[in-house]
C-alpha positions as CSV (number, residue, x, y, z in Angstrom):
1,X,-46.8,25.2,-1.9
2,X,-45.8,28.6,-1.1
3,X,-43.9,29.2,-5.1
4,X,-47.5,27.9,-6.0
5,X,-49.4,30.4,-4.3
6,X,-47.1,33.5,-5.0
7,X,-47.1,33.1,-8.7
8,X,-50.8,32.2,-9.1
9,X,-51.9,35.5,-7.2
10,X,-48.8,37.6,-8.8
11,X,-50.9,38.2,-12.1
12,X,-54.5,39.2,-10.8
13,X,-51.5,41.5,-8.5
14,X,-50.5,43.3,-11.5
15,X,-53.6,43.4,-13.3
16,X,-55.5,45.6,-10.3
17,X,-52.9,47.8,-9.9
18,X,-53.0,48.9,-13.4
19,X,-56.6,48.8,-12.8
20,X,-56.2,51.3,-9.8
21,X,-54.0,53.5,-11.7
22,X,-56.1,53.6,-14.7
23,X,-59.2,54.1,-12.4
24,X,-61.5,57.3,-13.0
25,X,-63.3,59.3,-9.7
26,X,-66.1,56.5,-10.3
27,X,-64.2,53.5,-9.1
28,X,-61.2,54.0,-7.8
29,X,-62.4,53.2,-4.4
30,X,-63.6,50.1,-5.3
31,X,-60.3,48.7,-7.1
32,X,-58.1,50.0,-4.1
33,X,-60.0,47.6,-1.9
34,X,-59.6,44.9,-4.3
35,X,-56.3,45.3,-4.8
36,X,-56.0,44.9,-0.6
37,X,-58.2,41.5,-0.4
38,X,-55.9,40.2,-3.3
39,X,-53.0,40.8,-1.2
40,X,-54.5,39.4,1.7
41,X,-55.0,36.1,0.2
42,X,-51.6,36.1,-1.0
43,X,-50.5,36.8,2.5
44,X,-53.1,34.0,4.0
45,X,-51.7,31.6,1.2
46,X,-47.9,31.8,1.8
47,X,-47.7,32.0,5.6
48,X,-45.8,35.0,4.9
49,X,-45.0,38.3,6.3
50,X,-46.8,40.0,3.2
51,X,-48.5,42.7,4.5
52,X,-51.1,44.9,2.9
53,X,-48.5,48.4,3.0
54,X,-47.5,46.9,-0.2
55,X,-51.1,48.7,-2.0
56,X,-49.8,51.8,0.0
57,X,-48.7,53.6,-3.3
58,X,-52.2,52.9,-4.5
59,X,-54.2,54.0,-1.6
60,X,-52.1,57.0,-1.7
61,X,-52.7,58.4,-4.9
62,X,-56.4,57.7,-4.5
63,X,-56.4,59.5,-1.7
64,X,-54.6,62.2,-2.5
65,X,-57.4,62.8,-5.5
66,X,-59.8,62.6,-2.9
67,X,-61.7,59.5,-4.3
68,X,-60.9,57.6,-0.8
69,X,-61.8,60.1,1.5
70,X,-59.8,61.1,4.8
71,X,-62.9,61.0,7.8
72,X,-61.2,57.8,10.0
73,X,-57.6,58.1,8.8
74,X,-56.8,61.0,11.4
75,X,-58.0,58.7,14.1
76,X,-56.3,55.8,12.8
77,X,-53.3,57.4,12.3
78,X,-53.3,58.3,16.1
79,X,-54.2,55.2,17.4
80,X,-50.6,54.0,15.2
81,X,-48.7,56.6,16.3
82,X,-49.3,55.9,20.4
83,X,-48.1,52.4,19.1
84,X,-45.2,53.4,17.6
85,X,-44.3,55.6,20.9
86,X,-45.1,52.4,23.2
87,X,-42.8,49.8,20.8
88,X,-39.7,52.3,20.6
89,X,-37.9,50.4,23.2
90,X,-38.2,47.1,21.3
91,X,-40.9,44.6,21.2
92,X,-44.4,44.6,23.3
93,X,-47.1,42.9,23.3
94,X,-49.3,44.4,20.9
95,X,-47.0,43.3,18.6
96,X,-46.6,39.7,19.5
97,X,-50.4,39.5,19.1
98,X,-50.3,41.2,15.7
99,X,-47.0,40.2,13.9
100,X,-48.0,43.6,10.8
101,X,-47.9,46.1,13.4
102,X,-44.5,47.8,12.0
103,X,-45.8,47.8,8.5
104,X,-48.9,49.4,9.6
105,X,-47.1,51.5,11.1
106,X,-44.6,52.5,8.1
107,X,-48.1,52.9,5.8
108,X,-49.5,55.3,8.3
109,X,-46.1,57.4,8.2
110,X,-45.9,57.5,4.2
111,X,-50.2,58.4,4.4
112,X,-48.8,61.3,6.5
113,X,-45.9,62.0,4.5
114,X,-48.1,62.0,1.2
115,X,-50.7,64.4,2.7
116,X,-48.4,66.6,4.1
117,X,-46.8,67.3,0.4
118,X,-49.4,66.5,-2.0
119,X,-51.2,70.1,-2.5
120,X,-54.5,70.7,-5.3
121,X,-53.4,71.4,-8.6
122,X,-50.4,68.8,-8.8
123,X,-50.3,66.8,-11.9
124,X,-50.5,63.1,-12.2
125,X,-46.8,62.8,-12.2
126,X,-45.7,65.1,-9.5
127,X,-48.2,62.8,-7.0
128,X,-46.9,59.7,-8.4
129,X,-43.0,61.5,-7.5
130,X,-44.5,62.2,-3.8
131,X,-45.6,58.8,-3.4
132,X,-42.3,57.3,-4.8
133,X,-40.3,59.1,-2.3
134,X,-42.8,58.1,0.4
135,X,-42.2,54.8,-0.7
136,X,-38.4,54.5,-0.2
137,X,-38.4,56.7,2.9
138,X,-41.4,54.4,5.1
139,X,-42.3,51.3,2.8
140,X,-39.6,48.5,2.9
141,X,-39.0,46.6,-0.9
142,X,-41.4,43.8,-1.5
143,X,-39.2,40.7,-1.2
144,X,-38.2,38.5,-4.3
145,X,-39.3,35.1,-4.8
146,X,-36.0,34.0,-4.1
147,X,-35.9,35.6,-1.2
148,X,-39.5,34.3,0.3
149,X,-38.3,30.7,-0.5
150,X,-35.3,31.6,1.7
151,X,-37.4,32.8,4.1
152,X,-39.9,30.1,4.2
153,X,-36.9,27.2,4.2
154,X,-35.4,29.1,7.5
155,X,-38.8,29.3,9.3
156,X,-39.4,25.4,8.3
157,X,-35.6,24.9,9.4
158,X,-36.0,26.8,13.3
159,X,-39.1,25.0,13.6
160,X,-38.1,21.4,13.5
161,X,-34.7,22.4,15.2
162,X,-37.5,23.3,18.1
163,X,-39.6,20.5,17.7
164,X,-37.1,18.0,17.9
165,X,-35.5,20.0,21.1
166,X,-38.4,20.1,22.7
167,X,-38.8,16.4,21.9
168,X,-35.2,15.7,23.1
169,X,-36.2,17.8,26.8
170,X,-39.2,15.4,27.1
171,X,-37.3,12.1,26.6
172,X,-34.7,13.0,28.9
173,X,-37.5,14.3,31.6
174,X,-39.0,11.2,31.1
175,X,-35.7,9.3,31.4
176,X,-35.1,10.7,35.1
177,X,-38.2,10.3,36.2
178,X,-37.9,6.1,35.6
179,X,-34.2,6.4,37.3
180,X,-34.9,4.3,40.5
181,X,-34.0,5.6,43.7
182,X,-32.5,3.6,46.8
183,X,-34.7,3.2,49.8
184,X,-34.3,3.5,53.8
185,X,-32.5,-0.3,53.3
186,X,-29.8,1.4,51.1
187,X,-31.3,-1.2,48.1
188,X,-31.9,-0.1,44.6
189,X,-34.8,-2.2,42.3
190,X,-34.9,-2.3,38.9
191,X,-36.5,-4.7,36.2
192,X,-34.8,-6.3,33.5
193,X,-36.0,-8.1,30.6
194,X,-34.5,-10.3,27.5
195,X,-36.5,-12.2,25.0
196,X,-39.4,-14.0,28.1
197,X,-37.3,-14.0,30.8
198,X,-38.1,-11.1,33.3
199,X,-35.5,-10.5,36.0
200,X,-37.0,-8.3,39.7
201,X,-33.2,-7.0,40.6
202,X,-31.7,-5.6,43.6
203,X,-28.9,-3.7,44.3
204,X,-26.8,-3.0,47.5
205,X,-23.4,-1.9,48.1
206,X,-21.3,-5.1,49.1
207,X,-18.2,-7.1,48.0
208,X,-19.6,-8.4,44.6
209,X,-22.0,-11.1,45.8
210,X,-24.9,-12.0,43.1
211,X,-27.5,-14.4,44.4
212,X,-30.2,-15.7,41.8
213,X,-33.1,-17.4,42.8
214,X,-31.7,-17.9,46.3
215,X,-28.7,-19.4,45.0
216,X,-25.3,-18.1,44.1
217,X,-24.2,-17.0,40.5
218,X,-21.7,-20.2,40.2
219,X,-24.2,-22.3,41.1
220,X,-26.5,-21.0,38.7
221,X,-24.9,-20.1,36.1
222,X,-22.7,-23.0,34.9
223,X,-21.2,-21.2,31.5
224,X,-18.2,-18.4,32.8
225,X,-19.4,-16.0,29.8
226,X,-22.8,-16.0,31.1
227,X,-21.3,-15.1,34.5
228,X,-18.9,-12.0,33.1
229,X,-22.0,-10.8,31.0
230,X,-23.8,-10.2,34.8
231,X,-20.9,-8.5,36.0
232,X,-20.3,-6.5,33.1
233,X,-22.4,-3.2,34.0
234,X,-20.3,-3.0,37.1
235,X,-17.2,-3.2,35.4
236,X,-17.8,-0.9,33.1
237,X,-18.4,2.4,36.2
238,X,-15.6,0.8,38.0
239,X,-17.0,-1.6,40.9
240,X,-16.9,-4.6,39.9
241,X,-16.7,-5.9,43.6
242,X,-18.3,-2.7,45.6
243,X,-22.1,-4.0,44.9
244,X,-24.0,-7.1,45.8
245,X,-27.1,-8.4,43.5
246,X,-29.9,-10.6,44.7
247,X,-32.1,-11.3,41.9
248,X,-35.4,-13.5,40.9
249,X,-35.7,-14.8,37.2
250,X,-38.4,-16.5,35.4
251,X,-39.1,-17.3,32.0
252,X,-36.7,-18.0,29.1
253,X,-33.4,-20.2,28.9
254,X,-29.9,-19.7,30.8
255,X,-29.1,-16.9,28.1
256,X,-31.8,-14.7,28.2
257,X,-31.8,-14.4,32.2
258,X,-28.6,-13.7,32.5
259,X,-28.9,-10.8,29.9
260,X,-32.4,-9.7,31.8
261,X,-30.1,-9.8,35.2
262,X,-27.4,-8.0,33.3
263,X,-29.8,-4.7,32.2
264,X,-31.8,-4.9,35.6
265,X,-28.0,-4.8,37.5
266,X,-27.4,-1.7,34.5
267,X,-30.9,0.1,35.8
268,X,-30.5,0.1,39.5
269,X,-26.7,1.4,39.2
270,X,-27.9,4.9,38.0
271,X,-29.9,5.3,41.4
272,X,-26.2,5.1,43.3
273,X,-24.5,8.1,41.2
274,X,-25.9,9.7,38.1
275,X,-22.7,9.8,36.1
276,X,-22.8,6.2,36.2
277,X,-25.8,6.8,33.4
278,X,-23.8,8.4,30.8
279,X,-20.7,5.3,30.7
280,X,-23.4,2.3,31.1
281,X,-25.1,4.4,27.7
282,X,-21.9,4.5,25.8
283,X,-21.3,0.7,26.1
284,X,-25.8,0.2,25.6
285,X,-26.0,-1.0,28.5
286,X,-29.5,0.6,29.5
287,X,-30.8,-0.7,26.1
288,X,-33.5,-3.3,26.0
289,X,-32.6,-6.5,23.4
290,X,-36.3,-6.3,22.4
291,X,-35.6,-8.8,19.9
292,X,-37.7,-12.5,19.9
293,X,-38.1,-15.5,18.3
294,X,-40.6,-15.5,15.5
295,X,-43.6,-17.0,16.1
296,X,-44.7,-20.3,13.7
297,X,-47.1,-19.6,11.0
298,X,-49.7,-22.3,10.2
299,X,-48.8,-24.4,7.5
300,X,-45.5,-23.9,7.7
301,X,-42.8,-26.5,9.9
302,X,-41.2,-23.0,11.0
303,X,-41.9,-19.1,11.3
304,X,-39.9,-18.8,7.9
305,X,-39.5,-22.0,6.8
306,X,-41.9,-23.7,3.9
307,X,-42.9,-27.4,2.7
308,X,-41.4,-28.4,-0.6
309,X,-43.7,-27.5,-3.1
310,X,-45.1,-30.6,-5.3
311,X,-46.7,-30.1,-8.6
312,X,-49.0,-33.4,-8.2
């Protein structure tokens, strides 16, 4: 976890930066640089914006004792400044590529800053001073732990809130696109299903006829609640007698065609107005009963059910 991997690397942290500070002319070079990878696998450990302008005060004062040498920070410090010019109206693409851009940036600045005041003959403590003050004036505080947790909840946070937005576009894109459409005939086809029966549904405007398997509902449909339970979808947007339904069912008993009939009438509604969608929804309507009877298990009389057990 991120707490994980910002308190194992904070010691071996502390420990080369006393090491760079303690450092002689012999290797100070070589502690500054590992005091920059260290940081570097902080920063590739956390996911974090922990940049490497955090060793700046280090770099600095090695620098300024000339044990770093200055050959390719002029050019360097060019090349940042012609950045800086380019992002003073607000974001670019340089720095969408490279997210540490503005804190290499604010290290160039305090380098300048340092060299420009740091003369031969200063004491130890009078560079450490300079390099304090170009601390506070270019280098923003390093972040507490509390503070990266904070940090790394928010980032988790805005990232599902995407994820499941993006999610949420793509099931509703997906939902339009299956919304059927009415063709030259003025008829609207949808497919209901409930338990095994599958219902093949069209849907006219009319005076609230419903035909099933070439024969009409009252016919077919002895039971009146099995009859309301077709008409139901219409009811429910307010033209209960402005369509007419001719339907084919096979498969299952009386019950389950009537509720495949009932979500096939519910599909081919949304291809006559759209805002018909969002009222058959709130009464789950367009939701399929994907619910079935158990299948039998061998040696058992039933799917659940189980012989007496005998002892002898």
């Amino acid at each position: 976890s991120m707490r994980s991997a910002v308190l194992s690397a904070a010691t071996p942290l502390l420990g080369a930066a006393r090491r760079t500070l303690a450092a002689g002319a012999s290797n100070s070079a070589t502690a500054v640089r590992a005091f920059g990878r260290r940081v570097g696998s902080v920063q590739a450990a956390s996911r974090l914006p922990i940049s490497p302008v955090w060793v700046s005060p280090v770099g600095a004062h090695a620098r300024a004792q000339g044990h770093l040498g200055g050959g390719r920070g002029g050019a360097a410090t060019v090349l940042l400044r012609q950045m800086s010019s380019e992002a003073s109206d607000g974001a670019t693409a340089d720095e969408d590529l490279d997210p540490y851009l503005p804190h290499r940036i604010n290290f160039e600045r305090a380098k300048d800053y340092i060299k420009a005041n740091v003369t031969k003959g200063m004491s130890r403590d009078e560079v450490a001073e300079i390099v304090r003050k170009a601390m506070e004036l270019h280098i923003p505080p390093v972040p507490t732990l509390e503070e990266l947790q904070e940090q790394e909840s928010r980032i988790v946070k805005e990232e599902k809130e995407q994820r499941l937005k993006k999610d949420l576009e793509a099931s509703k894109d997906e939902a339009m696109r299956r919304i059927p459409s009415v063709d030259a005939l003025g008829r609207a086809y949808a497919t209901g299903r409930r338990k095994t029966a599958v219902a093949r549904v069209w849907l006219t405007a009319g005076t609230g006829n419903v035909t099933v398997n070439r024969k009409m509902m009252v016919d077919y449909f002895k039971r009146i609640t099995l009859r309301d339970e077709i008409y139901l979808p219409m009811q429910v947007v307010g033209g209960a007698l402005k369509f007419d339904v001719w339907a084919t069912v096979i498969g299952g008993g009386m019950s389950s065609q009537a509720g495949a009939i009932r979500l096939g009438v519910a599909r081919a509604l949304q291809a006559f107005d759209l805002e018909h969608r969002t009222v058959l929804k709130e009464h789950r309507l367009l939701t399929q009963d994907d619910r079935k009877v158990e299948r039998k298990k061998p040696g058992q009389p039933k799917a659940r059910k189980q012989f007496a057990w005998v002892k002898r």
